[in-house]
C-alpha positions, 0 to 999 in steps of 0.5 A: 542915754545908757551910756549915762547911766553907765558913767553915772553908776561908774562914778558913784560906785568906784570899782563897780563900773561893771555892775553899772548895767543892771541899771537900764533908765536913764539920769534926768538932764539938767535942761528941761526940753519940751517934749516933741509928739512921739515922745508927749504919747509914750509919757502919756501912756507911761501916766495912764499905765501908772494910774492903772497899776500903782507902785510896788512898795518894797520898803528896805534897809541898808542891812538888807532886812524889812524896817521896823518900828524904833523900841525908843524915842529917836533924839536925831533923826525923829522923822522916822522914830515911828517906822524905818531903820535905824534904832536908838544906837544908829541913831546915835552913832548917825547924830555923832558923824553929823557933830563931828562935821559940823565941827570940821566946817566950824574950824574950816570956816565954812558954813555949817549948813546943818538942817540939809545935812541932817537931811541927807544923813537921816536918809540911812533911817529911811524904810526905804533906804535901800532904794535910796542907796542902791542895795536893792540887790546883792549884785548892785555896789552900794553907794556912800550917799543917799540919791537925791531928786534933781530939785533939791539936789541943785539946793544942796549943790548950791548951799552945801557943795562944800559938805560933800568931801566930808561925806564921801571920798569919791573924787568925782562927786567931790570934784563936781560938789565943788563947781558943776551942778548939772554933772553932780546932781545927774550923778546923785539921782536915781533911775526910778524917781519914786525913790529919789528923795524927797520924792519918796516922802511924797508918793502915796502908793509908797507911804500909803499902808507902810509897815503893814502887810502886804496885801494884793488887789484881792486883799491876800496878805503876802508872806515870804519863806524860809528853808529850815529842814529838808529830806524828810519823810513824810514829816507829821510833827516838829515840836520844841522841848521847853528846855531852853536849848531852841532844839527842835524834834522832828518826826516822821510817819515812819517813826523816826524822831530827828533834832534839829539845832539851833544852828540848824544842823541835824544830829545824825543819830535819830532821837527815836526810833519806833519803826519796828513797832509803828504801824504804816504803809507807802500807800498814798496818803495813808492816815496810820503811823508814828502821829503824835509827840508832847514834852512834859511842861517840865521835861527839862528836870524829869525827861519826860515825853509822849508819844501817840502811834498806830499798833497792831499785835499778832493779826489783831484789830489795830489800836492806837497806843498813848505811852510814856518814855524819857530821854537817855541818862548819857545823852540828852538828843537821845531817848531810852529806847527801854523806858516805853510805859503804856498809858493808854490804848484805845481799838481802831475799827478801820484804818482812817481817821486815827486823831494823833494830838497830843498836846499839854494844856498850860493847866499841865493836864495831857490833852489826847485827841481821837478820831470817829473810828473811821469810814464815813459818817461815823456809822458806830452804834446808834448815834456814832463814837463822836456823840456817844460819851461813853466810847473814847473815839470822836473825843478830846480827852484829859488826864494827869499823868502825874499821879497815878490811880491807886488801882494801878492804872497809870494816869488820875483824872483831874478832878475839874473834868466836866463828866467825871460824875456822870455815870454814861461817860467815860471821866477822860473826856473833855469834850465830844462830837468831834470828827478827825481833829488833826493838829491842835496848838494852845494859844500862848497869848498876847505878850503884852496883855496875855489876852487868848492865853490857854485857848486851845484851837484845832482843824477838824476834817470834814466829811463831804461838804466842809472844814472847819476850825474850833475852840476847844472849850469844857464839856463842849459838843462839836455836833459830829454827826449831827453837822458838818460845819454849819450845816445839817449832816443827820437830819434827825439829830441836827434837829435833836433839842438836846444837842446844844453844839458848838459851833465853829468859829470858821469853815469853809466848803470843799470849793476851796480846800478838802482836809484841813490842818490846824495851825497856831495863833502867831505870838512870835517876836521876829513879825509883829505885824502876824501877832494875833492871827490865826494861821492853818492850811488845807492839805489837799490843795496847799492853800494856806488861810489866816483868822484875825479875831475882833476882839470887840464881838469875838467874830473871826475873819478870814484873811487869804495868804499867798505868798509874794511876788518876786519883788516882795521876798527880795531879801536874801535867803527867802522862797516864794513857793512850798511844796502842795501838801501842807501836812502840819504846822509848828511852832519853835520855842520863840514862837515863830511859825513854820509848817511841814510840806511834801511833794507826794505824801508817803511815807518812803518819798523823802520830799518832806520840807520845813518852811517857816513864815516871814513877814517882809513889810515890817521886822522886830527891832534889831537885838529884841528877838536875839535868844541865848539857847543853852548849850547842847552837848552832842555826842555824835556827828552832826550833819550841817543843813543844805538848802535845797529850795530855790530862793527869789535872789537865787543867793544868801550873799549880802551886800556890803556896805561900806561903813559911813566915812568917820571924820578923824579930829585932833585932839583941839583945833588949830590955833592962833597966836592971839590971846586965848580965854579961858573957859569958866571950868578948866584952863586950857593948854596952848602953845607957849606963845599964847596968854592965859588972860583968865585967873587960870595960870599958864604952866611951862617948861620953858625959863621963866621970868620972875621979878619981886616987888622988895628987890630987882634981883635977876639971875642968869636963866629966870625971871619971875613976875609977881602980877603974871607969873609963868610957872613950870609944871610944879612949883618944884621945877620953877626952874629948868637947866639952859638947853630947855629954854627953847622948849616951849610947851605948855600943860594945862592947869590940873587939879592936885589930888592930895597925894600930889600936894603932899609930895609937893609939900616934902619937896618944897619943906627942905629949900625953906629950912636949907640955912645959909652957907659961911663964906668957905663953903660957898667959895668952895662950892662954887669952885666946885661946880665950875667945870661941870657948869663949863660942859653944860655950856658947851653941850648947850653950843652943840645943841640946835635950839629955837631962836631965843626971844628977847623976852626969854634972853639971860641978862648980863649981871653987873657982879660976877659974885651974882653969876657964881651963886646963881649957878649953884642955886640953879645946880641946886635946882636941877637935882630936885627937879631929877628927883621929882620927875619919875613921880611925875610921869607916874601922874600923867594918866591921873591929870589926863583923867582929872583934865577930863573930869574939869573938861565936863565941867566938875569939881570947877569950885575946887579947881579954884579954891586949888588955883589961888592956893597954888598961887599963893604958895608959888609966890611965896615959895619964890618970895623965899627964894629971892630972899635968899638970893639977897641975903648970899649977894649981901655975904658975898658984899661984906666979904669983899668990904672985909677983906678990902678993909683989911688990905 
């Protein structure tokens, strides 16, 4: 049975026998055969196995990227314009293959059978379309049809065999499409029948929860990650500018400052450099350093940032310094390293809980956010730095950095700040009763309804017992002393009537994580399915927790996240693993979400990673999330990025598709030689055997046959037939010399812009106002133009031509005097006709695009009114030719009873 599967694989994938081993399950036979005792167990145990654990769903598409729901309104495939892989353009481009088929099989003769192709096509639309095809791996060749159950295989086989050889140019499926049913289908299956289709619409545990995330039994939403940045140390921030170039800044807790590009790439000279003045060490999780960075919202016009960091001066207590610096004038991934204005400093009594959050509201405000001073339970003053609103620790505080204070100091306070009137507090503050809040975001808010735009949410470290996350809202107390989360801290001021704090909308115990680290409310673009949920972590155990709020009564409910099972992150590029201490978390321009891990937390072990989030159950559409970065000019080297990480696939390579099979069509059908109608909008060209029975005129190159009603006057190369009349290309050219009388190719009627008409008028105007010649001039002229009449001939004998029709054949005259003028009037004709046809050639592109435009049915009035008037003016403009036949032949007859009566 392996050797099956092996030949099956061999024939679907030409070239790719040798992958065929990664396919170990067998094709189903065609004949059914009751199962003997040993073989009834294993399948009974495989069903009580499979009610047990169900089927991992792993939706995919062909571009090996999680499906995604349509933008638009699907017009082809609409079975799948609410979740799968094919957005309004595939779904076009699907529809175009599938018309340019069925009009291959209308031309053949063969039955159409469209609803079953249109079956078989849409299955690239499938959110499953990968398994469908086979690219669930990049090792696995992709196969050009969609695998199909043996039931409706055998349908397709019997009603559309003959469909398959415009689908694929694999010559084993074309062949067996053709006369063997069991060969074909066996090939066209799958090993796993959950996917085949039209199984894979049918099973449940596949269509169950489709384009959401993926959650465990324990209801753990699987996520999978992304390498984006390695070999830092310690890395306490990555932050964007707002400038519209997607550079993202990355600090370390040393004091280095790195931008990272857009493509990924780092700048090999650091942006910042604070090493000299930061104040850490390599201990183990040392809380002092380089902490906290923000850009001025308008940092693209002035250059301005800030930065918060640890200091200490000749042996004095430490502090922690807010100060002010600007990007370079000669380099904008550099910042002037002598441009530091001190905004403000506030004195540490120990060495832990340092705050280091900086951040601008979107009211443009600076938001800085302290610690309680350190050691444990705030033990400062009588109630603690948290609760005591005249100290600056245990605080967010607000100022303007816009403006400065008239009595020189270098911020103002905003005038809405809910304490600036009260005389025991200092104006900056904010809000109070906060323990070590580490890492803060504002909420950019829904991108449609803008709901939860400009919250401000933080993680607070706990003390012995719980963390929590908290809103930061106006004048609030977060209870520090007085409650660690929930609960009770000091007894005597958590019983206080007067504390009206505010409580966390989560915590959690120190069961399940000890320090947490605040994280952002996804509002990215890249996974839909995250927009809304509150995403953080736990620094001591790398845990990563989710809050989804219901908007209906303002509850937060924790959603546990973990990262996916190695079926899961099957996508190219993608880890299911990170480094334990998840020190802080980020967000790009665009609003996707990363976080910042380490292996050991210390400021010399270069083990600092970047990760971000990706959903694999459902993307963005394709070109939605695509960003246009303004250009950044580097100066100097830029060092490209190498993943260190191991991924799921442990490789980037794609598979590659082979585009779908595009049917080449002529330009018209082939065609018989019975009577063609014409269509009600233009008049289509055929070959000179074929009749136009419409009120269109067939136009040709060919010798014509013209007869007039007033007289039976026929020349040697034409004949005109007034009641259906074959005109040449113009009614300048009626007539063409004898070697092109074989040619017999025919041009559609075109609509005659006015220039053409105008030409057509100046060239026709000179044949009727030519006057007749005397008897010595036609004498002479035709004597004249003997011999080179003579070499005409000749040349004609030496040509090779088609046979010439009865129809077509030159009739002999009765009188040569006849002959003689016939010849110069064709002569005649012949310069004109040399004359007009580099006009002519010039107006092939115009008729194209005219023909076009007739095609899609305009201007068909027109065209009309433009047929009988060239009708009209070609009759008459024959009629006068013929006229002037008659009147020579009658010269030439009273010349000759002249001159007999002489005699």
């Amino acid at each position: 049975m392996a050797k099956m599967s092996s030949t099956r694989d061999a024939a679907l994938h030409p070239g790719g026998a040798g992958c065929a081993v990664l396919r170990t399950t067998a094709a189903p036979s065609s004949s059914r055969k009751t199962p003997r005792l040993p073989e009834f167990s294993l399948i009974l145990s495989v069903m009580l196995l499979a009610s047990v654990r169900p089927a991992s769903a792993h939706p995919q598409c062909l571009d090996f990227e999680p499906p995604f729901q349509p933008p638009w309104h699907l017009e082809f495939c609409k079975q799948y314009e609410e979740f799968g892989c094919c957005d309004q353009k595939t779904d076009n481009m699907i529809a175009e293959r599938f018309w340019d088929t069925v009009e291959q099989l209308e031309v053949a003769g063969h039955e159409l059978c469209a609803d079953m192709l249109k079956e078989v096509m849409c299955q690239e639309c499938s959110p499953y379309a990968a398994h469908l095809y086979d690219a669930e791996d990049p090792y696995t060749p992709v196969r050009e049809l969609p695998g199909l159950c043996f039931d409706f295989c055998s349908e397709f086989h019997s009603k559309c065999g003959h469909v398959v050889k415009y689908l694929t140019e694999n010559q084993r499926l074309q062949d067996t499409a053709e006369r063997d049913m069991s060969t074909f289908c066996t090939l066209m299956d799958l090993s796993d029948q959950d996917y085949c289709y039209p199984n894979v619409l049918k099973t449940q545990d596949l269509n169950g929860n489709l384009g959401q995330v993926v959650e465990d039994r324990k209801g753990c939403l699987q996520l999978c990650l992304t390498e984006v940045a390695n070999g830092l140390r310690n890395p306490v921030l990555m932050l964007h500018s707002g400038d519209e170039t997607h550079r993202m800044f990355i600090a370390e807790q040393l004091g280095f400052v790195w931008v990272y590009l857009h493509d990924g790439s780092r700048v090999e000279q650091p942006f910042l450099d604070m090493s000299g003045e930061v104040v850490t060490t390599p201990w183990f999780g040392d809380e002092r350093g380089f902490l906290g960075m923000a850009f001025h919202p308008k940092y693209r016009l002035n250059g301005r940032f800030f930065i918060y960091y640890s200091i200490q001066l000749n042996s004095e207590v430490e502090k922690v310094r807010i100060s002010e610096m600007k990007v370079s004038a000669h380099d904008m991934n550099m910042a002037d390293p002598y441009s530091e204005r001190v905004i403000l400093e506030i004195a540490e009594p120990a060495a832990n809980h340092n705050g280091g959050q900086l951040l601008f509201g979107l009211d443009e405000y600076l938001y800085i956010f302290t610690g309680d001073g350190g050691k444990a339970g705030d033990p400062f003053g009588k109630y603690g730095n948290a609760q005591n609103k005249s100290a600056l620790l245990g605080k967010v505080l607000r100022i303007d950095v816009d403006v400065r204070n008239p009595s020189g100091r270098p911020y103002t306070i905003p005038p809405d700040n809910p304490f600036i009137h009260d005389p025991d507090a200092r104006p900056e503050v904010y809000a109070y009763g906060v323990r070590n809040m580490w890492r803060c975001s504002v909420d950019r808010g829904d991108p449609v309804s803008r709901y939860g735009r400009s919250r401000i949410f933080c993680g607070d470290v706990g003390q012995n017992r719980y963390e929590e996350i908290d809103i930061i809202v106006k004048g609030g107390n977060y209870g520090w002393r007085a409650k660690e989360g929930f609960e009770c801290y000091d007894l005597k001021l958590c019983h206080n009537s007067s504390l009206n704090d505010i409580l966390p909308i989560f915590a959690y115990s120190h069961h399940v994580g000890k320090s947490v680290t605040g994280g952002y409310v996804y509002r990215g673009c890249e996974s839909p399915n995250l927009n809304g949920l509150y995403i953080f972590g736990d620094f001591m155990n790398g845990r990563i927790m989710a809050l989804e709020e219901d908007k209906r009564t303002g509850v937060w409910k924790e959603r546990s996240v973990c990262m996916g099972d190695t079926k899961t992150c099957s996508f190219p590029g993608l880890i299911n693993h990170h480094h334990k201490f998840i020190i802080s978390f980020a967000e790009d321009e665009a609003g996707e979400l990363y976080f910042l891990a380490t292996t050991y937390p210390s400021t010399t072990s270069p083990s600092g990673t970047v990760f971000k989030f990706m959903d694999p159950s459902r993307r963005a559409p394709p070109e939605k999330c695509k960003r246009k970065p303004l250009p950044v000019k580097v100066k100097g080297k830029k060092l490209p990025f190498v993943p260190r990480e191991l991924t799921v696939l442990e490789t980037n390579e794609k598979p590659t598709r082979p585009p779908p099979k595009k049917i080449k069509l002529t330009t018209k059908p082939p065609t018989t030689s019975s009577p063609v109608k014409s269509t009600t909008s233009a008049t289509k060209a055929t070959t000179s055997a074929n009749k136009v029975t419409s009120s269109a005129t067939q136009v040709t190159t060919s010798a014509t046959q013209v007869t007039t009603s007033s007289a039976n006057v026929t020349t040697s190369a034409n004949k005109v037939t007034t009641s259906s009349a074959n005109v040449t290309t113009s009614s300048a050219n009626v007539t063409r010399s004898p070697t092109n009388m074989t040619r017999a190719s025919t041009v559609a009627l075109k609509w005659k812009s006015p220039e053409k008409k105008a030409k057509e008028k100046s060239t026709l105007k000179p044949r009727r106002k030519t006057k007749i010649m005397n008897k010595q001039e036609a004498t002479a002229q035709t004597k004249k133009n003997a011999p080179r009449q003579k070499s005409r001939e000749q040349s004609k004998k030496t040509t090779a031509t088609e046979p010439v029709s009865e129809k077509d054949k030159v009739k002999p005259k009765a009188k040569q005097t006849a002959t003689d003028n016939s010849k110069t009037n064709r002569l005649q004709a012949s310069e004109r006709l040399k004359d007009n046809i580099h006009m002519k050639k010039k107006k092939i592109l115009q008729r194209k695009a005219a023909l076009k435009q007739i095609k899609l049915g305009k201007n068909n009035m027109k065209v009309k009114d433009e047929l009988h008037a060239f009708m009209n003016k070609t009759k008459t403009n024959l009629n006068v030719k013929s006229n002037r036949t008659m009147r020579n032949q009658l010269q030439v007859k009273s010349k000759k009873a002249k001159d007999t009566k002489a005699l």
